[in-house]
N, C-alpha and C positions, 0 to 999 in steps of 0.2 A: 895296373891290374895284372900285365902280363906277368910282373914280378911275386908276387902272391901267386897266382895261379901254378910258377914253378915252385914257389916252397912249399903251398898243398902236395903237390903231387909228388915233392921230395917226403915230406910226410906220411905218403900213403902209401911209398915205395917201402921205408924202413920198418909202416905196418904190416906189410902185405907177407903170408906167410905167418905170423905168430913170434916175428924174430924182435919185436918191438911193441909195442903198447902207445898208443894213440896220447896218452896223457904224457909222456916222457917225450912223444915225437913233438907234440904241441910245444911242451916247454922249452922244448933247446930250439925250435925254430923262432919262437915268439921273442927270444932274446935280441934276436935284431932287427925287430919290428919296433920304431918307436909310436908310431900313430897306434891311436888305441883303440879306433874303428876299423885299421888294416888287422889289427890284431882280432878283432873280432869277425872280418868274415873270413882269417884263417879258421879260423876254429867252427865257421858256418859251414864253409865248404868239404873239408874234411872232416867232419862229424855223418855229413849230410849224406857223402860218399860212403862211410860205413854204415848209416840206418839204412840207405837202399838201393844199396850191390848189387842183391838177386834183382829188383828189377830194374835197377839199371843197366845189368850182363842181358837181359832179355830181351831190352830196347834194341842194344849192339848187334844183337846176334843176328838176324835177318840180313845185317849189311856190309858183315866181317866174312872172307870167302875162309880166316883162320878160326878154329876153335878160342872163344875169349878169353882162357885159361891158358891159353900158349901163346898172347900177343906178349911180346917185350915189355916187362913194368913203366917203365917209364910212359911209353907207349897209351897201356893199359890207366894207368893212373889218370892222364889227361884226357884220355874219352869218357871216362868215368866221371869226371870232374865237369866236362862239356856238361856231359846227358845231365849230369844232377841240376846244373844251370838252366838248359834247355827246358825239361820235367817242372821243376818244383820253385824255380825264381824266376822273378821276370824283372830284374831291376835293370837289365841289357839284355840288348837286341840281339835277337838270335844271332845275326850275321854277324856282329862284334864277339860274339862268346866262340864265332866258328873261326875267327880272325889272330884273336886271341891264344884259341888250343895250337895252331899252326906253330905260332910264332912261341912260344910254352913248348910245343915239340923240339924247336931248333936250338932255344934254351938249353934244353935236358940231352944235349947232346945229339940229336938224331934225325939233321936236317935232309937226309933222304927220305926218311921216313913223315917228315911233315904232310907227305902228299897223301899218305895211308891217311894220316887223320884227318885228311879235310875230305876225302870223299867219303869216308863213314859220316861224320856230321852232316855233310851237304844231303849226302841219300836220304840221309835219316828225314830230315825236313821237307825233301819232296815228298816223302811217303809217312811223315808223322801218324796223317790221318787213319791210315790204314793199320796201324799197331794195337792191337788187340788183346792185353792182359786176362787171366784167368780171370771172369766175373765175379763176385760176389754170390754163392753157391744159395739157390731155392730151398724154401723148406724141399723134404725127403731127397735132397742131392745126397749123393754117393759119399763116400772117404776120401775117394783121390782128389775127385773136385774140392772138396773143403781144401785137403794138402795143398794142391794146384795152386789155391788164390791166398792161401796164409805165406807158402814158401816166396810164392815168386810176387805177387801184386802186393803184399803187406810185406815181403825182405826177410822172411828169417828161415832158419837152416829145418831143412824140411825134416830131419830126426829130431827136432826138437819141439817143435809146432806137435810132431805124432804124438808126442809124450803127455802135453799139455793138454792137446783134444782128449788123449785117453780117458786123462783124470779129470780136467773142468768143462769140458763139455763145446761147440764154437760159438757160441757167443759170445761165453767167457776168454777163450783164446782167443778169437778177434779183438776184445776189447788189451786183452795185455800186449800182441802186437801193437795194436793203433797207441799205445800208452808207451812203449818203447821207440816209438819211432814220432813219437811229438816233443818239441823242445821242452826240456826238462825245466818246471822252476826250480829257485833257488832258496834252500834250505838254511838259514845260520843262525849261530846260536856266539851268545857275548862269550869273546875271551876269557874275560875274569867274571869271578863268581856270583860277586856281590852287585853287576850290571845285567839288565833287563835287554834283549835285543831286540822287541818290537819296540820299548819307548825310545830306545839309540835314533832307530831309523824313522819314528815318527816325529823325533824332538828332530830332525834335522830336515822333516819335509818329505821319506821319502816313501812310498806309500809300500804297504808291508801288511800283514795278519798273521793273526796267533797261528803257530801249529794245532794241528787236527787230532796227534795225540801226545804229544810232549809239549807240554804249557813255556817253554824257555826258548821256543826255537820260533821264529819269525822265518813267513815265507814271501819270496821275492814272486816279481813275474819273469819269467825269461828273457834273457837278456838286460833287467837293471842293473846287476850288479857292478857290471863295468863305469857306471852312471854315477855309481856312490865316491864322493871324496876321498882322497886318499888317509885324510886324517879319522876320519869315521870305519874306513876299509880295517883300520889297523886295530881296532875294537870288538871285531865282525870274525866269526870262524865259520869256514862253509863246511855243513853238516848234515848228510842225511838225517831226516828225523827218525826213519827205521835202526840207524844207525847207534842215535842216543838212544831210542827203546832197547835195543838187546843192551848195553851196557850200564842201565837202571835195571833191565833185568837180575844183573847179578846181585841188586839190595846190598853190595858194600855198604858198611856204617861205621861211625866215628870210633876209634880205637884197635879198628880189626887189623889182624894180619891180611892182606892181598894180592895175590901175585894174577900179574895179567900177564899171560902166555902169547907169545906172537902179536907183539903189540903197537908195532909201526903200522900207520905213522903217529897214531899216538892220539888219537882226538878220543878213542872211547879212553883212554887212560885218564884223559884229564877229566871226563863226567865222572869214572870212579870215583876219583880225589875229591871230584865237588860234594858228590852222595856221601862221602868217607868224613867233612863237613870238616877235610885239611887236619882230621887226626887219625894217629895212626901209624901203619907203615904200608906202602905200596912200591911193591916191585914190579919193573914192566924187562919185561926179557926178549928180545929179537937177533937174527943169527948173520945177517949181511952186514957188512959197514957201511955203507949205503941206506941202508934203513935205518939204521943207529943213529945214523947223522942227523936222520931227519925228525927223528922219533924224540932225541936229545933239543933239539931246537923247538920242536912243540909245546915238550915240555915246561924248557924254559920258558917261552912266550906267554904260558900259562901259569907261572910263578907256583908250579908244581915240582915239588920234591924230585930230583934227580936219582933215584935208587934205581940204574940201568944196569942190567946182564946182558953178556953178550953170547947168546946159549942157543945150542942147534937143538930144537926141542922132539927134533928127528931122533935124538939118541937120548937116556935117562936124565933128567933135568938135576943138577947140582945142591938137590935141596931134599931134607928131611921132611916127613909129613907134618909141617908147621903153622901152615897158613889155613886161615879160617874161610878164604873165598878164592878158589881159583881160576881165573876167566881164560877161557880157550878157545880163542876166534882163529879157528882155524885156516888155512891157506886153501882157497876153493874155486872152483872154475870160474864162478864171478858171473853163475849166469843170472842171477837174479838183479845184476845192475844194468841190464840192457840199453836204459834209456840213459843214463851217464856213461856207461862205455860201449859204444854199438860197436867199436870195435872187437870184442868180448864175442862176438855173436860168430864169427868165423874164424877166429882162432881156437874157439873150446872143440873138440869134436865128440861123438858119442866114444870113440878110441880112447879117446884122455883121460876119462873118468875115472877107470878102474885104478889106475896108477894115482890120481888124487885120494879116492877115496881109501887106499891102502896107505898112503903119508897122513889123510887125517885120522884113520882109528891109530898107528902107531902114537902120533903125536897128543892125543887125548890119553890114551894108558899111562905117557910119559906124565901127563900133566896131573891125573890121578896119585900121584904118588907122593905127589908137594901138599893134598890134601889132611888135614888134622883127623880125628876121629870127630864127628860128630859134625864136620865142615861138609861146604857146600862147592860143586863142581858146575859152571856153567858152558857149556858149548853149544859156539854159535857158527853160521856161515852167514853168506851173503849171496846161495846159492837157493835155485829154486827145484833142485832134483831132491829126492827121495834116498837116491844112493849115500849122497850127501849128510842128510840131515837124518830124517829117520832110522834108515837102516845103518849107523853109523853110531846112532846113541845104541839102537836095539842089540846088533854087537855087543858093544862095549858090556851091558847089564846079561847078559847072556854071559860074560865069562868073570868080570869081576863083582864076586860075590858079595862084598863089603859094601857092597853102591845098590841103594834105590833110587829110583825117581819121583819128585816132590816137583807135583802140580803148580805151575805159572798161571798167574789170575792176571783179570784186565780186561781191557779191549782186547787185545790183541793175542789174547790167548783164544788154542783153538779148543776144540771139544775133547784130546788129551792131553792140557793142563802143558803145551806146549808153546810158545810164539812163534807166531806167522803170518807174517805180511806177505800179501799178494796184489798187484796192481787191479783187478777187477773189483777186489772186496774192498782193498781198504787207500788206493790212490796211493801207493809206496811201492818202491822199489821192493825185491824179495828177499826177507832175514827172516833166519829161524835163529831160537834159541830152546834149550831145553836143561833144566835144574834137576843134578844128580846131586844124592846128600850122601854120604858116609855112614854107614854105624856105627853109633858110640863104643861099640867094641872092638871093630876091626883094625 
């Protein structure tokens, strides 16, 4: 355990800050994990650590004489990783998880400092009882009380909880916290085209349901997927279902020209080609090698046409107005996947925004321009702001005259002819998408 316990917290060292992403920390540590239940409470404990920081800092702080923001990472990591054990598991004894962080301290280098960590845990559990989180706010409570118990007792970043009370009201915010910070099930849908991924998983025993609103995607419970064969794993793609909505959204069909803009790591590419019914021509364009790599490998796995550019779509994209459907999933704060990257939640800041939202109108103008006369322009995020998503189309049709917008139907279109998923309404992660069409003239 002691050895897990330091490669969590090396993993939450490399997150901590915004200098790393939780998914990249997972994979290069998981590599020399062979057990594949260690591997999965790496990913328990360090997940668990990012959905509830703010009240796990709140726990600490009564009993740290430091500000918790100026303990030593290393330091910081393994308290954090205690409380979330102490808090929210009880698979070991307190005294074992306090025995544990010690000896995880001397590990991570900083065996004078082992003794800091064992009197914060020790304190903490003489006086557990007495720890007091923001309540659950009465009807006619105040603002700050709502703030108070969505920031710190539900974990998330108190500008962004205000954003969400403004617009859906605290019920609804309570519910998309408690939805963010519950283990996520798992979403996947068949590698290739021609197989079904509920009957994969029920032809092999393992118990699964249709998706709620994309008919091709089978949903796990939390934590099966590790459970599935390796032979059956290799058949299976994990895929948000909001995911495959916005990239049906773009209604690709058999014959069309398509280019998908920013298109690592490549799974909406391959629903294009499925909806494209493999005729046709599809370009998928990304600007890292790194993502190339990966976006190239997807696509093979999915016996999908290889037409890859390697294009910074930050600057004019290398292409005439040719194509009949252009998808543009922009690069976005990523606050709408909270419950798959809780990481996500303290690296985005309200500061970050503006500089996002200024790379995606640049990179949609670009993508505008790959457009045919009379073609369709789809942009999408996987962001739950407004900067983001609406006022980013509204731009755009505000200064290029040649482009209206052409209403999105469905479930999940909202009342302007837009897509969007929200954990309260519709149990999904948060995508938008929205269909600009060209004039035949322009």
């Amino acid at each position: 355990m002691t050895n897990i316990r330091v490669l969590a917290a090396r993993v939450l060292i490399g997150v901590q800050g915004g200098r790393s992403t939780l998914a990249a920390e997972i994979e290069r540590a998981r590599r020399g994990i062979p057990d594949e239940r260690d591997r999965g409470l790496l990913l328990e404990l360090t997940a668990g650590v990012c959905r509830w920081r703010a009240e796990l800092d709140a726990c600490l702080a009564p009993f740290s004489q430091r500000p918790i923001d100026t303990i030593d990472p290393p330091l910081l990591a393994t308290l954090r990783l205690a409380m979330y054990q102490l808090r929210h598991l009880d698979r070991i004894p307190a005294h074992a998880v306090v025995h544990e962080s010690v000896e995880a301290a001397r590990a991570l280098g900083a065996p004078r400092a082992a003794g800091f960590v064992n009197g914060i845990l020790r304190a903490y559990l003489r006086a557990a009882d007495t720890i007091v989180l923001p309540p659950r706010p009465e009807i006619g409570s105040t603002r700050r009380q709502q703030l108070a118990y969505l920031s710190t007792t539900l974990a998330h970043p108190k500008w962004l909880v205000a954003r969400w009370l403004d617009r859906y009201g605290f019920e609804a915010t309570e519910r998309w916290c408690q939805f963010n910070n519950a283990a996520p099930e798992v979403t996947v849908r068949a590698r290739l085209a021609d197989a079904d991924a509920l009957a994969l998983l029920q032809d092999a025993g393992v118990p699964a349901t249709r998706g709620r609103y994309v008919p091709e995607v089978a949903r796990l419970a939390p934590g099966l997927l590790g459970s599935i064969g390796p032979d059956l794993r290799k058949e299976l793609v994990v895929q948000d279902e909001g995911s495959i909505a916005v990239a049906h959204a773009v209604g690709a069909r058999p014959g069309e020209r398509v280019l998908d803009v920013c298109a690592a790591p490549g799974g909406k590419t391959v629903v294009l080609w499925h909806d494209m019914l493999h005729q046709g021509c599809l370009v998928a364009t990304d600007a890292r090698a790194p993502r190339v790599h990966v976006l190239r490998q997807v696509l093979q796995d999915a016996a999908v046409p290889e037409r890859i550019a390697v294009v910074d779509a930050r600057s004019p994209l290398p292409f005439g107005d040719v194509f009949d459907r252009v998808f543009v999933d922009v690069p976005c704060s990523g606050l709408g996947t909270l419950r798959r990257d809780p990481d996500v939640k303290w690296a985005v800041t309200l500061a970050s925004v503006p500089g996002l939202v200024a790379t995606q109108r640049r990179i949609l103008a670009h993508a505008a321009a790959a457009v045919r006369p009379g073609g369709t322009l789809i942009y999408a995020t996987c962001s739950s702001e407004p900067d983001e998503n609406d006022e980013v189309v509204e731009a755009f049709l505000a200064t290029a005259s040649g482009f209206h917008e052409h209403a999105l139907t469905g479930e999940l279109a909202d009342g302007r002819g837009r897509l969007r998923t929200t954990p309260p309404q519709h149990g999904l992660d948060a995508f938008f998408a929205a269909r600009l069409v060209r004039h035949e003239g322009a």
